[in-house]
C-alpha positions as CSV (number, residue, x, y, z in Angstrom):
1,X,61.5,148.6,143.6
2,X,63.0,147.3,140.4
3,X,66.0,148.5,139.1
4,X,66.4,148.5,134.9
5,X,69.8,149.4,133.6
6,X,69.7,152.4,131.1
7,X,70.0,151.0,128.3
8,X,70.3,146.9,127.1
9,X,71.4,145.6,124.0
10,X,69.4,141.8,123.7
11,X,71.5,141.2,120.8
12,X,73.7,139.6,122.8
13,X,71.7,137.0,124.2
14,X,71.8,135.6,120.8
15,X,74.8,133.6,121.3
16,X,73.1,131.4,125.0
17,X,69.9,131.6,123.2
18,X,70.4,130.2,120.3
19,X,71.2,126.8,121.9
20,X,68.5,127.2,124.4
21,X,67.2,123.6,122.5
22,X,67.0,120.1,123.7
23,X,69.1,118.7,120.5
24,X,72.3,120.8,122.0
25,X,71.5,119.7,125.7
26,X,69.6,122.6,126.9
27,X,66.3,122.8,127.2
28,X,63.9,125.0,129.6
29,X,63.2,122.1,131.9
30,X,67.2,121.0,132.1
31,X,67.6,125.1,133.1
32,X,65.4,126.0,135.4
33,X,66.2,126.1,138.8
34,X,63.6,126.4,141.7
35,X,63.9,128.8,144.2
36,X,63.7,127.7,148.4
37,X,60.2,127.2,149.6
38,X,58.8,127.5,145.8
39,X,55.7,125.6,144.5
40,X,55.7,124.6,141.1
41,X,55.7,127.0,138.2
42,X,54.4,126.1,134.8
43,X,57.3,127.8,132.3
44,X,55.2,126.6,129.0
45,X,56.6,124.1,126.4
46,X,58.4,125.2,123.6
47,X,57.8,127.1,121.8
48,X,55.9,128.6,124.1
49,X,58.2,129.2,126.5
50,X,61.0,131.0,127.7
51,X,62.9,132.9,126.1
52,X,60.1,133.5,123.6
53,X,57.8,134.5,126.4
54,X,60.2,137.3,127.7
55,X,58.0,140.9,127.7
56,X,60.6,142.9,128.8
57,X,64.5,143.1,130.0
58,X,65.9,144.6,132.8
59,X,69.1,144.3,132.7
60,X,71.7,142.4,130.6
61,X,75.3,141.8,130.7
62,X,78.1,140.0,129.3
63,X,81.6,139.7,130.0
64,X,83.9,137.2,127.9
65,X,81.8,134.3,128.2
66,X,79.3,135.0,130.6
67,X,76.0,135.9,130.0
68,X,73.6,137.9,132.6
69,X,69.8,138.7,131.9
70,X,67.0,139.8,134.3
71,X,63.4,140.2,133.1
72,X,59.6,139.6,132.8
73,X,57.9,137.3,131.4
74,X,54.5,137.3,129.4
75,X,53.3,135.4,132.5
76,X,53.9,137.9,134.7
77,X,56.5,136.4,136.1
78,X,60.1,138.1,136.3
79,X,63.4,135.6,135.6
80,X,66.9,135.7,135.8
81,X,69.1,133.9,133.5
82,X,73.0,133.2,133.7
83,X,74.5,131.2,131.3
84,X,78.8,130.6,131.4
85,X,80.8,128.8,127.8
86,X,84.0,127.1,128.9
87,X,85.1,127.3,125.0
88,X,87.3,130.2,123.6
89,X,84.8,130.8,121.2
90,X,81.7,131.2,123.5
91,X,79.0,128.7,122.3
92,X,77.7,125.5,124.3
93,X,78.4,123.0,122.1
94,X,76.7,119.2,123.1
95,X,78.8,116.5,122.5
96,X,76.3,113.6,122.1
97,X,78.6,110.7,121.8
98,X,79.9,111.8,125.4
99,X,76.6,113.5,126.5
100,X,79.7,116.3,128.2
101,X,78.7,120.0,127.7
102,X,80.8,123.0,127.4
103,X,78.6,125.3,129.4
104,X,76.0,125.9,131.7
105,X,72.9,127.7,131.9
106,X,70.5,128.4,134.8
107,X,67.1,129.9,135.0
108,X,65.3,131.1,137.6
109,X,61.6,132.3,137.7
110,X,59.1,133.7,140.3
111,X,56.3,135.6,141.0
112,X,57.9,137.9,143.5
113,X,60.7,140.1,142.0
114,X,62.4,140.1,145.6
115,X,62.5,136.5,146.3
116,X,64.5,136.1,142.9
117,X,66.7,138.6,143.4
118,X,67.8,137.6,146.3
119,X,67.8,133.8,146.6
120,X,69.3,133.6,142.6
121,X,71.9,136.1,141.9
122,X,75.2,135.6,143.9
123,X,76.5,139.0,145.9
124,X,79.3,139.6,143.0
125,X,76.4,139.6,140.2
126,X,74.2,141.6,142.5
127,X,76.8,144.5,143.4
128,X,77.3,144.4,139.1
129,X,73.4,144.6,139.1
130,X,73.0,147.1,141.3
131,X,75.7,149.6,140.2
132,X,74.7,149.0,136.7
133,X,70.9,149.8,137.4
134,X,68.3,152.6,138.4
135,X,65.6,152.8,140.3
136,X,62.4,152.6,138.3
Protein backbone atom coordinates (compact mmCIF):
# COMPACT_ATOMS: atom_id res chain seq x y z
CA UNK A 1 0.00 0.00 0.00
CA UNK A 2 1.40 3.43 -0.69
CA UNK A 3 0.61 6.23 1.27
CA UNK A 4 0.48 9.96 -0.79
CA UNK A 5 0.04 13.01 1.44
CA UNK A 6 -3.06 15.17 0.43
CA UNK A 7 -1.72 17.63 -1.07
CA UNK A 8 2.25 18.51 -2.07
CA UNK A 9 3.57 21.67 -3.08
CA UNK A 10 7.02 20.67 -5.42
CA UNK A 11 7.84 24.15 -5.36
CA UNK A 12 9.77 23.65 -2.75
CA UNK A 13 12.12 21.24 -3.96
CA UNK A 14 13.44 24.15 -5.95
CA UNK A 15 15.90 25.28 -3.51
CA UNK A 16 17.89 21.08 -3.18
CA UNK A 17 17.17 20.89 -6.77
CA UNK A 18 18.57 23.53 -8.15
CA UNK A 19 22.10 22.45 -7.09
CA UNK A 20 21.34 18.92 -7.92
CA UNK A 21 24.68 19.52 -10.55
CA UNK A 22 28.11 18.34 -10.52
CA UNK A 23 29.72 22.07 -10.85
CA UNK A 24 28.18 22.62 -7.03
CA UNK A 25 29.30 19.11 -5.83
CA UNK A 26 26.19 17.16 -6.26
CA UNK A 27 25.46 15.15 -8.84
CA UNK A 28 23.07 11.87 -9.13
CA UNK A 29 25.96 9.47 -8.89
CA UNK A 30 27.62 11.47 -5.66
CA UNK A 31 23.72 10.99 -4.15
CA UNK A 32 22.57 7.98 -4.59
CA UNK A 33 22.68 5.56 -2.04
CA UNK A 34 22.16 1.70 -2.55
CA UNK A 35 19.96 -0.05 -0.55
CA UNK A 36 21.16 -3.71 1.43
CA UNK A 37 21.23 -6.71 -0.85
CA UNK A 38 20.54 -4.25 -4.05
CA UNK A 39 21.87 -5.00 -7.60
CA UNK A 40 22.77 -2.26 -9.63
CA UNK A 41 20.29 0.34 -10.83
CA UNK A 42 20.82 2.34 -13.96
CA UNK A 43 19.49 6.12 -12.70
CA UNK A 44 20.22 7.71 -16.41
CA UNK A 45 22.81 10.51 -17.06
CA UNK A 46 21.85 13.85 -16.95
CA UNK A 47 19.80 15.18 -18.14
CA UNK A 48 18.16 12.27 -18.27
CA UNK A 49 17.95 11.58 -14.89
CA UNK A 50 16.60 12.19 -11.71
CA UNK A 51 14.95 14.66 -10.79
CA UNK A 52 13.90 15.23 -14.33
CA UNK A 53 12.62 11.61 -14.55
CA UNK A 54 10.28 12.05 -11.47
CA UNK A 55 6.42 10.95 -12.73
CA UNK A 56 4.92 11.58 -9.70
CA UNK A 57 5.28 12.71 -5.82
CA UNK A 58 4.13 11.26 -2.89
CA UNK A 59 4.94 13.10 -0.36
CA UNK A 60 7.05 16.18 0.36
CA UNK A 61 8.17 18.01 3.27
CA UNK A 62 10.32 20.67 4.56
CA UNK A 63 11.16 21.95 7.75
CA UNK A 64 13.92 24.90 8.07
CA UNK A 65 16.50 23.35 6.11
CA UNK A 66 15.54 20.01 5.57
CA UNK A 67 14.12 18.73 2.55
CA UNK A 68 11.90 15.30 2.37
CA UNK A 69 10.49 13.90 -1.00
CA UNK A 70 9.12 10.39 -1.84
CA UNK A 71 8.16 9.45 -5.38
CA UNK A 72 8.20 7.60 -8.79
CA UNK A 73 10.13 7.68 -11.34
CA UNK A 74 9.56 7.52 -15.23
CA UNK A 75 11.35 4.15 -14.78
CA UNK A 76 9.10 2.78 -12.68
CA UNK A 77 10.99 2.93 -10.00
CA UNK A 78 9.87 4.79 -6.68
CA UNK A 79 12.79 7.12 -4.77
CA UNK A 80 13.23 8.93 -1.74
CA UNK A 81 15.25 11.93 -1.39
CA UNK A 82 16.44 13.88 1.77
CA UNK A 83 18.61 16.59 1.36
CA UNK A 84 19.80 18.90 4.88
CA UNK A 85 21.70 22.85 4.35
CA UNK A 86 23.93 23.64 7.34
CA UNK A 87 23.78 27.52 6.11
CA UNK A 88 21.14 30.02 7.50
CA UNK A 89 20.05 30.72 4.29
CA UNK A 90 19.28 27.09 3.05
CA UNK A 91 21.38 26.45 -0.19
CA UNK A 92 24.39 23.92 -0.65
CA UNK A 93 26.83 26.02 -1.65
CA UNK A 94 30.45 24.14 -3.05
CA UNK A 95 33.43 25.66 -2.02
CA UNK A 96 35.90 24.40 -4.77
CA UNK A 97 39.06 25.76 -3.44
CA UNK A 98 38.35 23.61 -0.21
CA UNK A 99 36.17 20.94 -2.13
CA UNK A 100 33.99 21.31 1.82
CA UNK A 101 30.10 21.43 1.27
CA UNK A 102 27.41 22.96 3.27
CA UNK A 103 24.94 20.17 2.83
CA UNK A 104 24.10 16.87 2.08
CA UNK A 105 21.87 15.05 -0.14
CA UNK A 106 20.87 11.37 -0.39
CA UNK A 107 18.94 9.40 -2.88
CA UNK A 108 17.62 6.26 -2.70
CA UNK A 109 15.88 4.22 -5.57
CA UNK A 110 14.19 0.76 -5.89
CA UNK A 111 11.95 -1.30 -7.53
CA UNK A 112 10.05 -2.38 -4.53
CA UNK A 113 8.24 0.50 -2.74
CA UNK A 114 8.60 -1.52 0.61
CA UNK A 115 12.17 -2.21 0.56
CA UNK A 116 12.72 1.63 0.27
CA UNK A 117 10.60 2.52 2.72
CA UNK A 118 11.85 0.68 5.10
CA UNK A 119 15.63 0.28 4.69
CA UNK A 120 15.91 4.42 3.66
CA UNK A 121 13.79 6.55 5.79
CA UNK A 122 14.86 6.73 9.51
CA UNK A 123 11.74 5.90 12.28
CA UNK A 124 11.52 9.93 12.98
CA UNK A 125 10.97 10.61 9.09
CA UNK A 126 8.69 7.58 8.88
CA UNK A 127 6.32 8.43 11.83
CA UNK A 128 6.28 12.25 9.93
CA UNK A 129 5.54 10.18 6.74
CA UNK A 130 3.02 8.16 7.97
CA UNK A 131 0.99 10.74 9.94
CA UNK A 132 1.24 13.03 7.17
CA UNK A 133 -0.07 10.47 4.52
CA UNK A 134 -3.22 8.35 3.35
CA UNK A 135 -3.72 5.24 2.20
CA UNK A 136 -4.05 5.14 -1.60
Amino acid sequence: MIRVAPSIDTSCLNVPFMYLHSQFGYSVESIFRQLQNQSYLDLGTFPDTFPNTISEFYWIKQKENCWFALGKLTTDMYFYFAATSVSAEGDFFFNTKTKQKIGAMHLWVSHNYADLINWSMDSDTYSVYVAETLIR
